[in-house]
Residue frames relative to the residue before (quaternion, step in Angstrom):
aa qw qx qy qz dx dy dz
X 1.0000 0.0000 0.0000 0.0000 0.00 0.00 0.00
X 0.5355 -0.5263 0.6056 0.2637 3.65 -0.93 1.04
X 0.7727 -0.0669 -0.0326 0.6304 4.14 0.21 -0.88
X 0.3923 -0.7299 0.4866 0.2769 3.03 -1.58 -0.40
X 0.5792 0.3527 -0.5412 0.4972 2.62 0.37 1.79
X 0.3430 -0.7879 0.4050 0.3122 3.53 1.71 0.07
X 0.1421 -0.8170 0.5536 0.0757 3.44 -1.64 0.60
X 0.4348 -0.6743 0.5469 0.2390 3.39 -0.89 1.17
X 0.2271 -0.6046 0.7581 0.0908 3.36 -1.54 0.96
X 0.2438 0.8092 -0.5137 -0.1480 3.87 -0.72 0.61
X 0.1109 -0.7775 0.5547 0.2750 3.98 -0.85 -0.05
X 0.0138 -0.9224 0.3645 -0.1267 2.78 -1.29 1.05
X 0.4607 -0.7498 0.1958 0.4328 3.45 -0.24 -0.26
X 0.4052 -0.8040 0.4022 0.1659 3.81 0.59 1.15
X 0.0686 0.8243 -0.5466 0.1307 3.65 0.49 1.24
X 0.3728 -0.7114 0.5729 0.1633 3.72 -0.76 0.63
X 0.1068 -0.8539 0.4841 0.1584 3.78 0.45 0.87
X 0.0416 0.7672 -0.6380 0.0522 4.34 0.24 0.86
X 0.4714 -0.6235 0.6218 -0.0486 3.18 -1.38 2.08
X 0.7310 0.4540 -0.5083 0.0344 3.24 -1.49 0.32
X 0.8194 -0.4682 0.3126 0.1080 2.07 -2.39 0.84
X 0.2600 0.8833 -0.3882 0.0398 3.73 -0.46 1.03
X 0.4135 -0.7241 0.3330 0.4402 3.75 -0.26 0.04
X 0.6341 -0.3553 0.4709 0.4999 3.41 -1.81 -0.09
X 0.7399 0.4467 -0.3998 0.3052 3.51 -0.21 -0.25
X 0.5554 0.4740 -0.2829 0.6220 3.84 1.77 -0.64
X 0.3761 0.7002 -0.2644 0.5463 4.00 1.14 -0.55
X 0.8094 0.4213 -0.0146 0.4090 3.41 0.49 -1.83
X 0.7330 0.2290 -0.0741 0.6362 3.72 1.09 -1.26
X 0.7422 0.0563 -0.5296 0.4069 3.47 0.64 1.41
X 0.7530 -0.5634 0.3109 0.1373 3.37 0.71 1.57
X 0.4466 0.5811 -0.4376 0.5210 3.01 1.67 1.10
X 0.4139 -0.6539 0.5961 0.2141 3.81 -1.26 0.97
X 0.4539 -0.6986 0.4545 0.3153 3.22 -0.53 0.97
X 0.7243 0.3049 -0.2377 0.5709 4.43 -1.11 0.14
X 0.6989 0.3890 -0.4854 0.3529 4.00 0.40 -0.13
X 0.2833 -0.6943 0.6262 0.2133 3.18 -1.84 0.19
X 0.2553 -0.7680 0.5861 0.0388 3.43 -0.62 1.65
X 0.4370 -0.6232 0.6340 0.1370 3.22 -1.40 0.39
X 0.0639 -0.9298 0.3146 0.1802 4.02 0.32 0.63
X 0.4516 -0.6215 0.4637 0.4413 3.58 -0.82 -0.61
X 0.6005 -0.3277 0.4643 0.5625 3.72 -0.94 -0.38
X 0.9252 0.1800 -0.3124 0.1186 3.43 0.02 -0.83
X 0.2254 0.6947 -0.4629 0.5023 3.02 2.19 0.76
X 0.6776 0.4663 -0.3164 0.4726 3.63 0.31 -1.26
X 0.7085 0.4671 -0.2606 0.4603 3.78 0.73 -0.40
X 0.8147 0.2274 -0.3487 0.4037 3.08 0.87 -0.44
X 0.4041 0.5364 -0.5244 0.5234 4.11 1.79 0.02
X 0.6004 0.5025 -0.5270 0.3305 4.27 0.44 -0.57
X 0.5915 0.5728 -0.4574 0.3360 3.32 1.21 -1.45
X 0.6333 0.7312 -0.2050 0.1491 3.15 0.70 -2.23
X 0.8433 0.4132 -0.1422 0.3129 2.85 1.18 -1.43
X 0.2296 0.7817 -0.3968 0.4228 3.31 2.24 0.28
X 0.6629 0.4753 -0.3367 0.4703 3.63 0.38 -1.24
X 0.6094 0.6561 -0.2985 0.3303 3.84 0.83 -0.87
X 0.4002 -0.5283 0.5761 0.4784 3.61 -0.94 0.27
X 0.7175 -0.5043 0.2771 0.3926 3.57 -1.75 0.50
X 0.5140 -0.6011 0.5528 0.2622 3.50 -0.68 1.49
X 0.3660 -0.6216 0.5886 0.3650 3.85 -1.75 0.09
X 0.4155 -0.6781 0.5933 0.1247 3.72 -1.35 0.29
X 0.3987 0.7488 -0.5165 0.1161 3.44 -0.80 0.89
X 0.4723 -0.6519 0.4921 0.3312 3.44 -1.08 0.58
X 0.2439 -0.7897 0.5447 -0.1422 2.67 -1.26 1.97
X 0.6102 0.5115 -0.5272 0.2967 3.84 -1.82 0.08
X 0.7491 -0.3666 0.3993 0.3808 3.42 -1.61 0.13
X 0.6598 0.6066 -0.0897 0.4344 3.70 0.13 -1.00
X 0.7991 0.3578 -0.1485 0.4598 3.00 0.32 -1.39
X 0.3872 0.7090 -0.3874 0.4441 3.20 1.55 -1.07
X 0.9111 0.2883 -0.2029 0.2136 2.91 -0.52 -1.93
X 0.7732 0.4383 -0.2810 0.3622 3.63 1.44 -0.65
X 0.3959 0.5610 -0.5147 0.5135 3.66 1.65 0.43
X 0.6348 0.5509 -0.3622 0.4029 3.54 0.73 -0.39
X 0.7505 0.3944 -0.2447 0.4703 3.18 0.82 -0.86
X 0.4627 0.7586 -0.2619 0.3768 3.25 1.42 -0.17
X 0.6541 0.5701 0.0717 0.4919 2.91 1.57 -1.81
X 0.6243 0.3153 -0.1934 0.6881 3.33 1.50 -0.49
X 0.8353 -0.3031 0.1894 0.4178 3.83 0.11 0.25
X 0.7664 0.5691 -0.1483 0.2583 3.25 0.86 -1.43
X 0.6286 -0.6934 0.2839 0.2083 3.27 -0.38 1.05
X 0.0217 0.8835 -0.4645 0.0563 3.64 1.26 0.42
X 0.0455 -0.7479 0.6622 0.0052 3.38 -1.11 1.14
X 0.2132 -0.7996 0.5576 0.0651 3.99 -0.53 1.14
X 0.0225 0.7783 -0.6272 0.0182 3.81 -0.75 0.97
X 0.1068 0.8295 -0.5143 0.1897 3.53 -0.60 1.25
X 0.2589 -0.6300 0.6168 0.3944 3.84 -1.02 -1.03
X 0.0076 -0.5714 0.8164 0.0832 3.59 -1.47 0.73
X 0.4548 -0.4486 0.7063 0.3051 3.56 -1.85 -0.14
X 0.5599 -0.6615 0.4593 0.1949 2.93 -1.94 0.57
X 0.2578 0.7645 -0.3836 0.4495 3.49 1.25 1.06
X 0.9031 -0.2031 0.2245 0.3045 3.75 -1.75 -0.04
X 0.7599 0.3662 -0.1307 0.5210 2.63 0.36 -2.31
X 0.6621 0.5188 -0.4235 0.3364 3.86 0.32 -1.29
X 0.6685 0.4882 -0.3742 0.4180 4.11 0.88 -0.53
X 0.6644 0.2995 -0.3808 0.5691 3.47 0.68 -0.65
X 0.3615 0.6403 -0.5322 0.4197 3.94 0.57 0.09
X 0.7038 0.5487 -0.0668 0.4462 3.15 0.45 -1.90
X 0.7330 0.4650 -0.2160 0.4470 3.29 0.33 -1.69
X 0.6939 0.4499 -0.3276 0.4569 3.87 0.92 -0.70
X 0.7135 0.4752 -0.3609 0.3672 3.26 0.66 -1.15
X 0.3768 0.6441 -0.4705 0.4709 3.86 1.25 0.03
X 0.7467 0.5215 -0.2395 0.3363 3.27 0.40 -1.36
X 0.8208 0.2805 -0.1053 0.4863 2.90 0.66 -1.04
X 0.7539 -0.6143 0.0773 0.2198 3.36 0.90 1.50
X 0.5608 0.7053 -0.2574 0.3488 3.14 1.98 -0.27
X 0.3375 -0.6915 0.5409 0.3395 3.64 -0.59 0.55
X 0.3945 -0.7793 0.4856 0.0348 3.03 -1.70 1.55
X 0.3295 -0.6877 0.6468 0.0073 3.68 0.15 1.94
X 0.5877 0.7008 -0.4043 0.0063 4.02 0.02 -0.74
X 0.1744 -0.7651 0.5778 0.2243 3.63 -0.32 0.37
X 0.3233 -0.7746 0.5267 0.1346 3.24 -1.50 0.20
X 0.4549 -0.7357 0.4930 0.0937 3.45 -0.57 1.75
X 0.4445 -0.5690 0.5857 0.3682 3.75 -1.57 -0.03
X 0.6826 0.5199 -0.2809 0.4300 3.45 1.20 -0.50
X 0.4859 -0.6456 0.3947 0.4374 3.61 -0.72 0.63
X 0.8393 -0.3828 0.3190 0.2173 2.99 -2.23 0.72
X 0.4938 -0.5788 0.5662 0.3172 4.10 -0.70 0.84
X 0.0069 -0.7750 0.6304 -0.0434 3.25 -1.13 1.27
X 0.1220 -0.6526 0.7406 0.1035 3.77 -1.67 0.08
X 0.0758 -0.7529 0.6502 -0.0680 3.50 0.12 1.39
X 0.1632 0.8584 -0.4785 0.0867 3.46 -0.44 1.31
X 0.4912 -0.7324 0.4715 0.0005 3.50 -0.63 1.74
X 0.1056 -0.7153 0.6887 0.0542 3.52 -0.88 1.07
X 0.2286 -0.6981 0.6490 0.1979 2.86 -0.91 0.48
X 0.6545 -0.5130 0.3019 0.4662 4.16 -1.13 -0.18
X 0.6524 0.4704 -0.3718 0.4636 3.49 1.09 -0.17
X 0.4589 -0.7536 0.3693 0.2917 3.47 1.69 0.15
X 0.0486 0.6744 -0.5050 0.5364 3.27 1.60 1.34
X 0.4547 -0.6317 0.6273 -0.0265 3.29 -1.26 1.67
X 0.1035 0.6804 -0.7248 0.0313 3.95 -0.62 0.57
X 0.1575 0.7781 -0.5992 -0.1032 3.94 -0.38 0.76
X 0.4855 -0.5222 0.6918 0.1139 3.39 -1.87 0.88
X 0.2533 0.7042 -0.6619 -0.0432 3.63 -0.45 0.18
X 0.0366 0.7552 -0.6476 -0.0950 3.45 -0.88 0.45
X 0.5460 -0.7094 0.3394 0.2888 3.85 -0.90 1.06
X 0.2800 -0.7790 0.5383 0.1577 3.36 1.02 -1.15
X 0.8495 -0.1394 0.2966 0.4134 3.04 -1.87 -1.00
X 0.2709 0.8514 -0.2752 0.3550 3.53 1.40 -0.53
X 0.7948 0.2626 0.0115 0.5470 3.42 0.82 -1.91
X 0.5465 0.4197 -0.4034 0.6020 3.90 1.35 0.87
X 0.3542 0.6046 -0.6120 0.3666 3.82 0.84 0.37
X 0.0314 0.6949 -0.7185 0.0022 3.92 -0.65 1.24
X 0.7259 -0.2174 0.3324 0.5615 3.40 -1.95 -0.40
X 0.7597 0.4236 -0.3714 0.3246 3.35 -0.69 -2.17
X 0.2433 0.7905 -0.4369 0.3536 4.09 1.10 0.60
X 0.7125 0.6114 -0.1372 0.3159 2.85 0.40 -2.04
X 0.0525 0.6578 -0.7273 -0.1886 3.37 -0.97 0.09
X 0.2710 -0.8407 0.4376 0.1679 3.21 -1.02 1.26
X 0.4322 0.7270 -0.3888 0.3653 2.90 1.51 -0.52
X 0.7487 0.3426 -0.2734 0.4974 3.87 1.01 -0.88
X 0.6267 0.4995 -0.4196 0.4262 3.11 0.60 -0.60
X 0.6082 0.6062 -0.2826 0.4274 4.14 0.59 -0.63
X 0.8579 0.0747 -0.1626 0.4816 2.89 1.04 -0.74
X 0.1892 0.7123 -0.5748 0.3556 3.40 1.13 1.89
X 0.3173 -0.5861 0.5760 0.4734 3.94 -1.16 -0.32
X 0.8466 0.3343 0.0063 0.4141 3.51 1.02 -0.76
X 0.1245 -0.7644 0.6326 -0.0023 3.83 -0.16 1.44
X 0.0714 0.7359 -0.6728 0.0273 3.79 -0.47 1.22
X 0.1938 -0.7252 0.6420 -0.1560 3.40 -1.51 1.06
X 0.0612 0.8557 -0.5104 -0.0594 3.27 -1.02 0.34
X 0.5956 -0.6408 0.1923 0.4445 3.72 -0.96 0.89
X 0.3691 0.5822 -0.6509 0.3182 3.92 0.70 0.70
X 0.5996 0.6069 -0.3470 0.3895 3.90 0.77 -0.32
X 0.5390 0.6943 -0.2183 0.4241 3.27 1.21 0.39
X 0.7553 0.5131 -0.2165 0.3455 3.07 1.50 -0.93
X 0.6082 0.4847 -0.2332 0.5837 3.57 1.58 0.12
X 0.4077 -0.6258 0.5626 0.3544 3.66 -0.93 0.40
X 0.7681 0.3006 -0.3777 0.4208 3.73 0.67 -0.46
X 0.5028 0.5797 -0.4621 0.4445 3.84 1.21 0.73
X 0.6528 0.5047 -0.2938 0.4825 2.94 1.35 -0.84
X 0.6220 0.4932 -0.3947 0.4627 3.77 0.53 -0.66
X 0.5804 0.5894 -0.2833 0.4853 3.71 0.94 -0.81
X 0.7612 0.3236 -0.3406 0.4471 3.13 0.37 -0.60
X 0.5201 0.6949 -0.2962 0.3987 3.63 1.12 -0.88
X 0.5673 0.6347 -0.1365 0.5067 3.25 1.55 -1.26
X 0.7289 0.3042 -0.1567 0.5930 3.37 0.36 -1.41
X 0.6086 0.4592 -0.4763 0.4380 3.94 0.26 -0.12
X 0.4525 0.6112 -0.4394 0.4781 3.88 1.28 -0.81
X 0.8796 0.2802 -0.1137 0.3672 3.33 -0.46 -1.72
X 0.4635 0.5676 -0.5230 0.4353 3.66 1.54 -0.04
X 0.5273 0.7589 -0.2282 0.3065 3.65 1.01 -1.34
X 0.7513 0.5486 -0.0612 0.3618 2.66 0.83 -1.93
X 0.8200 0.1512 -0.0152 0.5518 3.14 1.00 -1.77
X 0.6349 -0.5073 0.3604 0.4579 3.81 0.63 1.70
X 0.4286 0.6170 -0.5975 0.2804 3.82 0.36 0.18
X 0.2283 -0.7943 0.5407 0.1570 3.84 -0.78 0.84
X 0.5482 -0.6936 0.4567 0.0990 2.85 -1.31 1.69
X 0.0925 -0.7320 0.6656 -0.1120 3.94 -0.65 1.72
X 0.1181 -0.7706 0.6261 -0.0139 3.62 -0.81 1.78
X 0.1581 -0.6680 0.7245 0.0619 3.80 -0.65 0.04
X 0.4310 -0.7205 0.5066 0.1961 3.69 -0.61 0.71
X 0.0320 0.8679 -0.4630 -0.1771 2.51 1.26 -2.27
X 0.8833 0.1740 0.0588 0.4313 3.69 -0.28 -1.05
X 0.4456 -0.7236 0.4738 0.2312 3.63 -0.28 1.56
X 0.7682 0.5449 -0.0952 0.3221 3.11 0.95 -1.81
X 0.6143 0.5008 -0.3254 0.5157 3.44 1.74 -0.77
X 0.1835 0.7476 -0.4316 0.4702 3.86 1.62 0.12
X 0.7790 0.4939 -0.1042 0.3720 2.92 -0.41 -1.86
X 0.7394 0.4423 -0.2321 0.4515 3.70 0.49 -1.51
X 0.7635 0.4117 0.0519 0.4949 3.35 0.84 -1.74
X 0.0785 0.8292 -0.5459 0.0911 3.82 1.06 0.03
X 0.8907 0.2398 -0.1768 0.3434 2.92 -0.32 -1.90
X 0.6581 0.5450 -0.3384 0.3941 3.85 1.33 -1.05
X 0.6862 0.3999 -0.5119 0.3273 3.26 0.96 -0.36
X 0.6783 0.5582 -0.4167 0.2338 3.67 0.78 -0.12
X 0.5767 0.4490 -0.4046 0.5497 3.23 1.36 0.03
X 0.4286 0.5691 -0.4831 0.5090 3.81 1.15 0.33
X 0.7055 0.4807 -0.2244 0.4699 3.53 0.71 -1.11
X 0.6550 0.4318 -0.3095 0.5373 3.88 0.84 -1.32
X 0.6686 0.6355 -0.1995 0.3306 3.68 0.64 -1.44
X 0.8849 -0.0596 0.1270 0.4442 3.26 0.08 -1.24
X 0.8216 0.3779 -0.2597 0.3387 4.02 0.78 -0.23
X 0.5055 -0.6422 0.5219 0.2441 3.57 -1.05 1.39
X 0.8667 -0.1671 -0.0195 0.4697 4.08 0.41 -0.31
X 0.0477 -0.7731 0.6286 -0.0697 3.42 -0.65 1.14
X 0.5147 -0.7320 0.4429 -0.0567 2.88 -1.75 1.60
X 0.4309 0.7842 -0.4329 0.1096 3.56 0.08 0.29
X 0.4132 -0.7080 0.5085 0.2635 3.83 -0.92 1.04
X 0.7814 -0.4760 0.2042 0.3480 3.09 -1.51 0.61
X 0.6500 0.4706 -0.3642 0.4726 3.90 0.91 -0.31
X 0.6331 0.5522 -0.3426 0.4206 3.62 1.15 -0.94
X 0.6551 0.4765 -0.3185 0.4923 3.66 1.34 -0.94
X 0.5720 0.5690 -0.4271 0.4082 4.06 0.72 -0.78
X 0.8208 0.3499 -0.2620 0.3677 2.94 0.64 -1.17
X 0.5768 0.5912 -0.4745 0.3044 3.59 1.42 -0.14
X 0.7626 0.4390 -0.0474 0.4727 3.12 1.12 -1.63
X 0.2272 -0.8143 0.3978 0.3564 3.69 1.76 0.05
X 0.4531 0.7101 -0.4293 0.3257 3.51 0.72 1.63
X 0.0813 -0.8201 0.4835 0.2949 3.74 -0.28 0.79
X 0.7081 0.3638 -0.4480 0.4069 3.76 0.70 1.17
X 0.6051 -0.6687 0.3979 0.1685 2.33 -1.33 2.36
X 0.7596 0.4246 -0.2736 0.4097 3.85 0.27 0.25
X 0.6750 0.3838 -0.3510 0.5232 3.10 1.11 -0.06
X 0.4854 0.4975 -0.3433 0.6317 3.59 1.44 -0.34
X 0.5619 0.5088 -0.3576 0.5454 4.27 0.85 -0.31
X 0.7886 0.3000 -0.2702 0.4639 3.48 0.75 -0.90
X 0.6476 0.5372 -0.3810 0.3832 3.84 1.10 0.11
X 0.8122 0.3036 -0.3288 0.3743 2.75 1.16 -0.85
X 0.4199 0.6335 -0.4412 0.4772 3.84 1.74 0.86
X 0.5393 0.4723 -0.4172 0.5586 3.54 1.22 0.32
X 0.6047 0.3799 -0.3834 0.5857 4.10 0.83 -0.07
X 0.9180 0.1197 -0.0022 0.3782 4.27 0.45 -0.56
X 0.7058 -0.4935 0.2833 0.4219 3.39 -1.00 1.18
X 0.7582 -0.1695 0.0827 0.6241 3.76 1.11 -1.00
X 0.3784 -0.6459 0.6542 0.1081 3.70 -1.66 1.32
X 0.1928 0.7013 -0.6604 -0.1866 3.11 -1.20 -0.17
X 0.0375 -0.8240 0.5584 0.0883 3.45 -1.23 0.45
X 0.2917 -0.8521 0.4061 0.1547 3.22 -0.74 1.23
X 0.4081 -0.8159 0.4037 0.0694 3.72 -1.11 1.16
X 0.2974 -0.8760 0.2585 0.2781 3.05 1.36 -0.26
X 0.6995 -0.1405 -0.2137 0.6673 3.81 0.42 0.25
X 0.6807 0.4820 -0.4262 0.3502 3.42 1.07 0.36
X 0.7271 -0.5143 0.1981 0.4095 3.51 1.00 0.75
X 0.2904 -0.8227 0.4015 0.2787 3.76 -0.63 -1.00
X 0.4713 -0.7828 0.3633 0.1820 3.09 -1.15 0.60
X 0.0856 0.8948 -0.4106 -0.1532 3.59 -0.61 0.52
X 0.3087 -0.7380 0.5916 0.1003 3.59 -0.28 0.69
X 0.0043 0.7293 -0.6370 0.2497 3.56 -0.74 1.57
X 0.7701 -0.3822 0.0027 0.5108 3.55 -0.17 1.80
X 0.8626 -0.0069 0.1825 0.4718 3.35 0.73 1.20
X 0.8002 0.2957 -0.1349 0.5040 3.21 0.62 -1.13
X 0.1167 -0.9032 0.4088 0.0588 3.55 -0.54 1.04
X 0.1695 -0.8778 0.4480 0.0103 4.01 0.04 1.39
X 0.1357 -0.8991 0.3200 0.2659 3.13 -0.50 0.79
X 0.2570 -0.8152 0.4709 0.2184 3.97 -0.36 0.17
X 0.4867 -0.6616 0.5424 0.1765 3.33 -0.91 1.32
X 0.4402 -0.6412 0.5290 0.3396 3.54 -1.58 0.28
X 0.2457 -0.7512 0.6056 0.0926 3.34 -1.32 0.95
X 0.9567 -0.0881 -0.2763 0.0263 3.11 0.83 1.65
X 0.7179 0.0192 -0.3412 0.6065 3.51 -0.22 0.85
X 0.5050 -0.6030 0.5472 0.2863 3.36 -1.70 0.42
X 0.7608 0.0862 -0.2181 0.6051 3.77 0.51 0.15
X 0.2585 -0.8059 0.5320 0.0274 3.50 -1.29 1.09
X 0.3979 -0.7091 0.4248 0.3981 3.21 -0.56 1.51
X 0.8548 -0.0815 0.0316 0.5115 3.81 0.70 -0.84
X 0.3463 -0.8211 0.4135 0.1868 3.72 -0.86 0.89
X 0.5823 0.6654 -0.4439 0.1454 2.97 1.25 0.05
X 0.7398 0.3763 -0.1175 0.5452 3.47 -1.33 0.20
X 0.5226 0.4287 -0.6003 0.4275 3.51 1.13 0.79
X 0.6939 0.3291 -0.5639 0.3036 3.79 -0.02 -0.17
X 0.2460 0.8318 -0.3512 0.3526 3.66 1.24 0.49
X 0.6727 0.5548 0.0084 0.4895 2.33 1.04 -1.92
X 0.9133 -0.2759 -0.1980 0.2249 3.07 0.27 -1.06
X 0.2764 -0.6673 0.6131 -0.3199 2.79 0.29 2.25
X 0.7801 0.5285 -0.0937 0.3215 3.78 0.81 -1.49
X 0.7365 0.4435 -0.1378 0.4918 2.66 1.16 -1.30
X 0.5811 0.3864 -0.4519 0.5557 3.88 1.58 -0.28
X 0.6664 0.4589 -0.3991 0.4313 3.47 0.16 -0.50
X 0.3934 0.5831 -0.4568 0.5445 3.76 1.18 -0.14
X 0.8324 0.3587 -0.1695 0.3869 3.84 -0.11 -1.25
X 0.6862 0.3255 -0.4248 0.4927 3.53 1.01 -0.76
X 0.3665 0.6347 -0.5772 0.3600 4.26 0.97 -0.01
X 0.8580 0.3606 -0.1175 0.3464 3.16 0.52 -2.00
X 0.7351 -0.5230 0.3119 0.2982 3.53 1.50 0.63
X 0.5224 0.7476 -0.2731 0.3059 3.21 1.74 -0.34
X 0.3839 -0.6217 0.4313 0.5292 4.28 -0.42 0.25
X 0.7426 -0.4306 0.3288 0.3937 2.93 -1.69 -0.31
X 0.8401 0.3612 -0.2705 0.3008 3.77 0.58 -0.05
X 0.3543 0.5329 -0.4906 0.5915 2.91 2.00 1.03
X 0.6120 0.5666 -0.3431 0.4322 3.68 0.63 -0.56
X 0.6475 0.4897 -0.2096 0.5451 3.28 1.05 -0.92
X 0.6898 0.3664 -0.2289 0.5810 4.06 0.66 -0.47
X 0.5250 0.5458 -0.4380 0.4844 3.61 1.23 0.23
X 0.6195 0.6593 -0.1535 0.3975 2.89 0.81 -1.98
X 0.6649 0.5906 -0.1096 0.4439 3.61 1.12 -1.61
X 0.5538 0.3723 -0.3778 0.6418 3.44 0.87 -1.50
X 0.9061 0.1835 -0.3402 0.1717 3.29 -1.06 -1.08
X 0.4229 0.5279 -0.5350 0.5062 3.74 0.61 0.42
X 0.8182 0.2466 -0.2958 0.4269 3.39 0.32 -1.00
X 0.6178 0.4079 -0.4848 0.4658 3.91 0.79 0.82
X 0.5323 0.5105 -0.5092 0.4437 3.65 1.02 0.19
X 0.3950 0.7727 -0.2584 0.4243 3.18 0.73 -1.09
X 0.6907 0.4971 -0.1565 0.5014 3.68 0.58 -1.06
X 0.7706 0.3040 0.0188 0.5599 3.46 0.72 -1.11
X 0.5314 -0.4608 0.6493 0.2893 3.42 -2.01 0.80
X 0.8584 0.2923 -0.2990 0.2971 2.74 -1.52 1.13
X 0.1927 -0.8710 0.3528 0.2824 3.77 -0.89 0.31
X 0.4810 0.4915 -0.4684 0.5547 3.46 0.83 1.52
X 0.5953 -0.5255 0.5483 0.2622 3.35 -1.39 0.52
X 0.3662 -0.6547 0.6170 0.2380 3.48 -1.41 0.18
X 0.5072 -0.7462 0.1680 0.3971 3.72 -0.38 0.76
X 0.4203 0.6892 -0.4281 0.4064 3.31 1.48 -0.02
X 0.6693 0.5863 -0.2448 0.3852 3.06 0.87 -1.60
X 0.8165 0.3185 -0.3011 0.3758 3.38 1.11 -1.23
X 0.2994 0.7474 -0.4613 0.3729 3.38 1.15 -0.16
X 0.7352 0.3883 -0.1518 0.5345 3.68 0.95 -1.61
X 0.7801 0.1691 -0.4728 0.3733 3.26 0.08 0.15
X 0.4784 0.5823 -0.5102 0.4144 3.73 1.03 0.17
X 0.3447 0.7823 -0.3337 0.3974 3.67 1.03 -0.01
X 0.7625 0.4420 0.0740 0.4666 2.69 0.16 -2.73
X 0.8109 0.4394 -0.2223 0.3161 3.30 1.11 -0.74
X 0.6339 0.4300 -0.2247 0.6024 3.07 1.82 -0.84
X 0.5446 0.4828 -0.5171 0.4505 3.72 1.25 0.91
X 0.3621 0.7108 -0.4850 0.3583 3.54 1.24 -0.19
């Protein structure tokens, strides 16, 4: 380990996550099914920004896959460094302005295009409608990077939303070089069933090629490895990398470590008020244990607890009380 407590290096996509509160009838006159998640245009994103003026004051939070996983780790001790694109606009300052707070070093460049958003509608039954609209997101290039932090991380984590641009995709290619180079280990996060599908074949030579532990839940593996058992799709895809993991959902997860393949119960509740931003989560909580030096099936029961305490709660970050308590629990392990 470079320190001793180790430091995550992540890129990502820097989404601005804006709450509010609206009715079926506002739902209705901008032509949004209620529970879906839409991908937008600029001039959707212009006119839900307008929309949401008329609104009492909307909440603010720093959003995407990625980010998730290293404000978390942040929050628990680890030194977390975030590299992304916001625009030079609203949303990108309070972006900015939070990610201070919450303890993460800011890697961020700044686009001509406005800030990545996830404009997300409640409705009164407290139904989710999300707006996501990429933004500035899709101008993340190499000359990005700061190498200086990344080089001197133990741990470059990534995930397959970096895929969907040619200048995300060179970036990442980039940072996997100088991870290579400088003993930095390589952290994948599928993440995205559907980016599977697009990316099949590159992500497995992404997996065989270049990464030390990749993440992927039980639909993202079926569809890689065209298996519907989460363990045998654990044991294929631990024959391509140093360590697999595959998550099962109320049935726990698998990890495969050179071959060998342990399994790890869930640590928690049987019905979740909300999932999001739990394989986020724990994404964090292993990469929490291999920082702190831990084997593989303490990492795994880390990983577990904190998925299975987000999981509990709206939303896919902790509140700082909350994290305070489980950094506790953890640094009493």
């Amino acid at each position: 380990m470079k320190q001793e407590t180790g430091i995550v290096y992540g890129i990502g996509n820097p989404l601005i996550d804006v709450i509010v509160n609206v009715s079926f009838e506002d739902l209705g006159m901008l032509g949004l099914h209620k529970g879906t998640m839409n991908l937008i245009s600029t001039e959707k994103r212009e006119e839900l920004v307008s929309f949401i003026k008329t609104k009492k004051t909307p909440s603010y939070s720093c959003g995407g896959s990625c980010p998730n996983t290293v404000i978390t780790l942040s929050a628990m001790g680890i030194e977390s460094i975030l590299a992304g694109k916001i625009g030079p606009d609203e949303y990108g300052n309070i972006y900015r302005s939070q990610l201070s707070l919450l303890g993460v070093k800011d890697n961020l460049a700044v686009s001509a295009n406005p800030t990545g958003s996830s404009i997300i509608l409640v409705s009164p039954d407290s139904d989710r409608t999300m707006n996501t609209y990429l933004g500035a997101n899709r101008d993340f290039s190499p000359d990005d990077i700061v190498e200086s932090d990344l080089t001197r991380a133990d741990f470059f984590h990534f995930t397959g939303y970096m895929w969907d641009t040619d200048n995300q995709k060179a970036t990442v290619k980039k940072a996997l070089e100088l991870a290579h180079a400088n003993g930095v280990k390589v952290s994948f996060d599928i993440a995205d069933m559907f980016a599977v599908g697009r990316y099949h074949d590159s992500f497995l030579d992404l997996i065989r090629n270049h990464c030390d532990i990749v993440f992927a839940n039980k639909e993202e593996a079926r569809s890689m490895f065209d298996n519907y058992d989460a363990y045998e799709c654990c044991r294929s895809m631990g024959k391509l990398c140093e360590t697999a993991v595959v998550k099962n959902g109320k049935k726990g997860s698998y990890i495969s470590h050179r071959g060998k393949i342990t399994e790890i119960p869930v640590q928690g509740p049987e019905t979740a008020v909300d999932t999001t931003g739990a394989g986020d989560t724990y994404a964090a909580g292993f990469l929490y244990g291999q920082c702190k030096g831990f084997d593989i099936e303490k990492s795994g029961f880390i990983a577990s607890l904190l998925a299975g305490q987000i999981i509990k709660q709206t939303g896919a970050q902790f509140s700082k009380e909350k994290a305070n308590s489980l950094r506790a629990q953890l640094e009493a392990l």
